[in-house]
N, C-alpha and C positions, 0 to 999 in steps of 0.2 A: 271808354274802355271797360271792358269785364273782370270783377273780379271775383272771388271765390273770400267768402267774410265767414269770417272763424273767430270764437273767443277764447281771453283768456282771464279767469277769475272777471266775468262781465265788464271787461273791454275788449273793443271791437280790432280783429286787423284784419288783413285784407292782403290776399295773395294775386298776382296778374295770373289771368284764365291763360294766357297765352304759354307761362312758363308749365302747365299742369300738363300733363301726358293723360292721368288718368284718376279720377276719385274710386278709393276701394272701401267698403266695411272693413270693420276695426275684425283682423286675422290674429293668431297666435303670433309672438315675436320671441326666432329664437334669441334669447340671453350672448352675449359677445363678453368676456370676461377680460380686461386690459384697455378697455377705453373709457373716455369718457365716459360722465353719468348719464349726459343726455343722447349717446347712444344707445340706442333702447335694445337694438340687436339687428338680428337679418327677418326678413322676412324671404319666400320663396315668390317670386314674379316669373312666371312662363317658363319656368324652369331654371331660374337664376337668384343667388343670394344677391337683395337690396338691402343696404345697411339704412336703418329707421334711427330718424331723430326725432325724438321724444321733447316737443317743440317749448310745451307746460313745462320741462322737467331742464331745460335751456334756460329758457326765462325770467322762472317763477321757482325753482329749485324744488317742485315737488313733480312727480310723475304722473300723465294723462290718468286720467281718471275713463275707465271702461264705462261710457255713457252711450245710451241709444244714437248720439249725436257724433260719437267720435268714429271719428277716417283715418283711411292711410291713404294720403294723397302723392300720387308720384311725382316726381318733377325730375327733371334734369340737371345737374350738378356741373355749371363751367364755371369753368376754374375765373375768377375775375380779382385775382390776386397784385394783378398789373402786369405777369411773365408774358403780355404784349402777341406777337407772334406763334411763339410759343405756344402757348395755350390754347391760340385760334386750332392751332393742329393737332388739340386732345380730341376726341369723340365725345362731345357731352357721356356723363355716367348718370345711372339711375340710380334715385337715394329718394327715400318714403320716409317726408313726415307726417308727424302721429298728433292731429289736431281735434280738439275737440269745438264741439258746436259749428260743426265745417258742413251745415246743409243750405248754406243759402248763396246766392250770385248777387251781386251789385253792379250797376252802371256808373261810374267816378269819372267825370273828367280829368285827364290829367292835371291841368293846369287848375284845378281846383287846390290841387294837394300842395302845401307848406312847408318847409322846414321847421319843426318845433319848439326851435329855440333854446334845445336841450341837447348835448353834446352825449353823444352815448358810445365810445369808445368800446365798452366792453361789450355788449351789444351792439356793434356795426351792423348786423342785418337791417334792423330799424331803420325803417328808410321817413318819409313827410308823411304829416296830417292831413286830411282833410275834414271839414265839419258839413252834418248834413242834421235832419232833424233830431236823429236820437245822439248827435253827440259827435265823437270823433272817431275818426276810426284810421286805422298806422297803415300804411304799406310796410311788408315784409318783403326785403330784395333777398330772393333764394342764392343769386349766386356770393353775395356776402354770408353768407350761415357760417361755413370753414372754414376757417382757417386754412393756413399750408399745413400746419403740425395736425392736424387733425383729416385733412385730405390725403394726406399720405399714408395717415393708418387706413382709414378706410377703402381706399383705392393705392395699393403698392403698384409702383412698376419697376421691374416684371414683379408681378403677382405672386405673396411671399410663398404659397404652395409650390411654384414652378421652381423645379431643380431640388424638392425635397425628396430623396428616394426611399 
Protein backbone atom coordinates (compact mmCIF):
# COMPACT_ATOMS: atom_id res chain seq x y z
CA UNK A 1 0.00 0.00 0.00
CA UNK A 2 1.03 3.77 -0.61
CA UNK A 3 1.35 5.98 1.61
CA UNK A 4 1.97 9.81 1.82
CA UNK A 5 4.90 10.15 5.23
CA UNK A 6 4.71 13.44 6.83
CA UNK A 7 6.38 14.60 10.18
CA UNK A 8 5.77 15.71 13.32
CA UNK A 9 8.49 17.33 15.53
CA UNK A 10 10.78 14.24 13.73
CA UNK A 11 8.27 11.46 14.05
CA UNK A 12 7.08 9.82 11.18
CA UNK A 13 3.14 9.25 10.26
CA UNK A 14 1.77 8.12 7.38
CA UNK A 15 -1.51 8.86 5.57
CA UNK A 16 -3.22 6.08 2.90
CA UNK A 17 -2.47 7.62 -0.78
CA UNK A 18 -5.84 6.26 -1.52
CA UNK A 19 -7.75 8.60 0.96
CA UNK A 20 -5.72 11.90 -0.64
CA UNK A 21 -7.69 13.54 -3.56
CA UNK A 22 -4.76 15.98 -4.02
CA UNK A 23 -1.30 17.35 -2.44
CA UNK A 24 -1.21 21.36 -2.67
CA UNK A 25 1.74 24.03 -1.57
CA UNK A 26 1.15 25.56 1.61
CA UNK A 27 -1.62 28.63 0.31
CA UNK A 28 -2.91 31.55 2.46
CA UNK A 29 -5.59 30.10 5.06
CA UNK A 30 -8.43 32.32 5.72
CA UNK A 31 -8.68 32.55 9.78
CA UNK A 32 -12.47 30.94 10.97
CA UNK A 33 -13.04 32.59 14.23
CA UNK A 34 -15.47 30.10 16.82
CA UNK A 35 -13.69 26.75 16.22
CA UNK A 36 -11.47 24.88 17.40
CA UNK A 37 -7.61 25.72 17.47
CA UNK A 38 -6.65 23.27 15.19
CA UNK A 39 -9.03 24.53 12.67
CA UNK A 40 -6.62 26.60 10.89
CA UNK A 41 -9.52 28.12 8.69
CA UNK A 42 -10.80 27.82 4.78
CA UNK A 43 -8.82 27.74 2.17
CA UNK A 44 -10.40 28.29 -1.58
CA UNK A 45 -10.33 24.76 -3.70
CA UNK A 46 -11.95 25.25 -7.28
CA UNK A 47 -13.89 27.66 -6.25
CA UNK A 48 -15.18 26.43 -2.85
CA UNK A 49 -14.29 27.15 0.92
CA UNK A 50 -12.29 23.82 2.54
CA UNK A 51 -12.02 23.91 6.07
CA UNK A 52 -8.08 23.16 6.99
CA UNK A 53 -6.86 21.31 9.93
CA UNK A 54 -3.90 22.29 11.22
CA UNK A 55 -2.70 18.66 11.98
CA UNK A 56 0.88 19.98 14.27
CA UNK A 57 -1.57 22.30 15.91
CA UNK A 58 -4.16 18.97 16.69
CA UNK A 59 -1.44 16.92 17.97
CA UNK A 60 1.39 18.82 19.19
CA UNK A 61 -0.62 22.12 20.42
CA UNK A 62 1.59 24.25 18.47
CA UNK A 63 0.68 25.59 14.86
CA UNK A 64 2.33 24.14 11.37
CA UNK A 65 5.28 25.84 10.91
CA UNK A 66 5.41 27.64 7.01
CA UNK A 67 8.31 25.27 5.91
CA UNK A 68 9.49 24.59 2.35
CA UNK A 69 8.19 21.07 3.21
CA UNK A 70 4.73 21.91 4.30
CA UNK A 71 1.21 20.95 2.32
CA UNK A 72 -2.30 21.25 2.08
CA UNK A 73 -3.13 17.84 1.41
CA UNK A 74 -6.95 17.16 0.44
CA UNK A 75 -8.68 14.33 1.38
CA UNK A 76 -12.13 13.41 1.85
CA UNK A 77 -13.95 13.61 5.20
CA UNK A 78 -16.65 10.40 5.76
CA UNK A 79 -18.19 10.52 8.47
CA UNK A 80 -17.19 7.08 10.27
CA UNK A 81 -18.73 8.08 13.60
CA UNK A 82 -20.80 4.41 13.46
CA UNK A 83 -24.27 6.68 12.06
CA UNK A 84 -24.08 3.11 9.87
CA UNK A 85 -26.45 3.69 6.89
CA UNK A 86 -26.69 6.87 7.50
CA UNK A 87 -23.66 8.08 6.70
CA UNK A 88 -22.91 5.79 3.68
CA UNK A 89 -25.67 8.48 2.13
CA UNK A 90 -23.52 11.66 3.08
CA UNK A 91 -21.25 12.62 -0.10
CA UNK A 92 -17.83 12.36 1.23
CA UNK A 93 -16.83 16.46 2.08
CA UNK A 94 -13.37 18.05 1.36
CA UNK A 95 -11.35 19.19 4.28
CA UNK A 96 -7.37 20.08 3.79
CA UNK A 97 -4.81 19.11 6.13
CA UNK A 98 -1.98 21.36 6.84
CA UNK A 99 1.18 18.96 7.28
CA UNK A 100 4.43 19.48 7.48
CA UNK A 101 7.50 17.46 5.92
CA UNK A 102 4.55 15.78 3.49
CA UNK A 103 7.04 15.34 0.36
CA UNK A 104 7.71 11.81 0.48
CA UNK A 105 5.51 8.28 -0.61
CA UNK A 106 6.21 5.04 1.19
CA UNK A 107 5.22 1.33 0.26
CA UNK A 108 3.82 -0.48 4.04
CA UNK A 109 2.35 -3.57 3.94
CA UNK A 110 -0.45 -3.58 5.67
CA UNK A 111 -0.18 -6.33 7.77
CA UNK A 112 3.14 -5.09 8.71
CA UNK A 113 1.44 -2.27 10.95
CA UNK A 114 0.71 -3.00 14.82
CA UNK A 115 -1.36 -1.80 17.26
CA UNK A 116 0.97 0.09 19.74
CA UNK A 117 0.07 -0.89 22.76
CA UNK A 118 -1.02 2.54 23.87
CA UNK A 119 -4.64 3.45 24.20
CA UNK A 120 -5.08 6.97 22.75
CA UNK A 121 -8.67 8.01 23.39
CA UNK A 122 -7.99 11.55 22.89
CA UNK A 123 -6.29 11.21 19.77
CA UNK A 124 -8.56 8.33 18.00
CA UNK A 125 -7.11 9.24 14.59
CA UNK A 126 -3.93 7.37 15.57
CA UNK A 127 -4.32 4.39 14.03
CA UNK A 128 -0.99 0.98 14.21
CA UNK A 129 2.68 1.14 13.95
CA UNK A 130 4.79 -0.12 11.72
CA UNK A 131 8.77 -0.44 11.97
CA UNK A 132 10.95 -0.15 9.11
CA UNK A 133 14.77 0.95 9.11
CA UNK A 134 14.59 4.53 10.26
CA UNK A 135 12.15 3.63 13.00
CA UNK A 136 8.37 3.79 13.42
CA UNK A 137 6.05 5.38 11.64
CA UNK A 138 1.90 5.89 12.80
CA UNK A 139 -0.91 5.49 10.46
CA UNK A 140 -3.29 8.47 10.56
CA UNK A 141 -7.14 7.11 9.84
CA UNK A 142 -8.60 10.54 8.36
CA UNK A 143 -11.83 9.51 8.78
CA UNK A 144 -11.40 9.52 12.77
CA UNK A 145 -9.89 13.24 12.76
CA UNK A 146 -13.79 14.62 13.84
CA UNK A 147 -15.53 14.31 15.93
CA UNK A 148 -19.48 14.76 15.54
CA UNK A 149 -19.10 18.20 17.58
CA UNK A 150 -16.64 19.35 15.36
CA UNK A 151 -18.09 17.86 11.95
CA UNK A 152 -21.10 19.58 12.40
CA UNK A 153 -19.46 23.01 12.85
CA UNK A 154 -17.55 22.58 9.87
CA UNK A 155 -19.98 20.91 7.59
CA UNK A 156 -23.75 22.26 8.97
CA UNK A 157 -26.73 20.65 7.26
CA UNK A 158 -28.42 22.77 5.72
CA UNK A 159 -25.65 24.93 5.62
CA UNK A 160 -25.75 27.79 8.32
CA UNK A 161 -25.74 30.49 5.40
CA UNK A 162 -28.91 29.07 3.81
CA UNK A 163 -32.15 30.89 4.88
CA UNK A 164 -30.02 33.84 6.23
CA UNK A 165 -31.64 36.93 4.38
Amino acid sequence: MLFLVFELDGERYALDAREIAHVLPLAPVRAFPGTPAYIAGVIDYEGAPVPVVDLPMLALGRPARALMSTRLVLVYDRDDDGAGAAASQVPPRRLALLLESATRTQSIAPERFAEGGIATPEARWLGPVARDERGFVQWVKVAQLLDARVRALLFPDPPSWQGAA
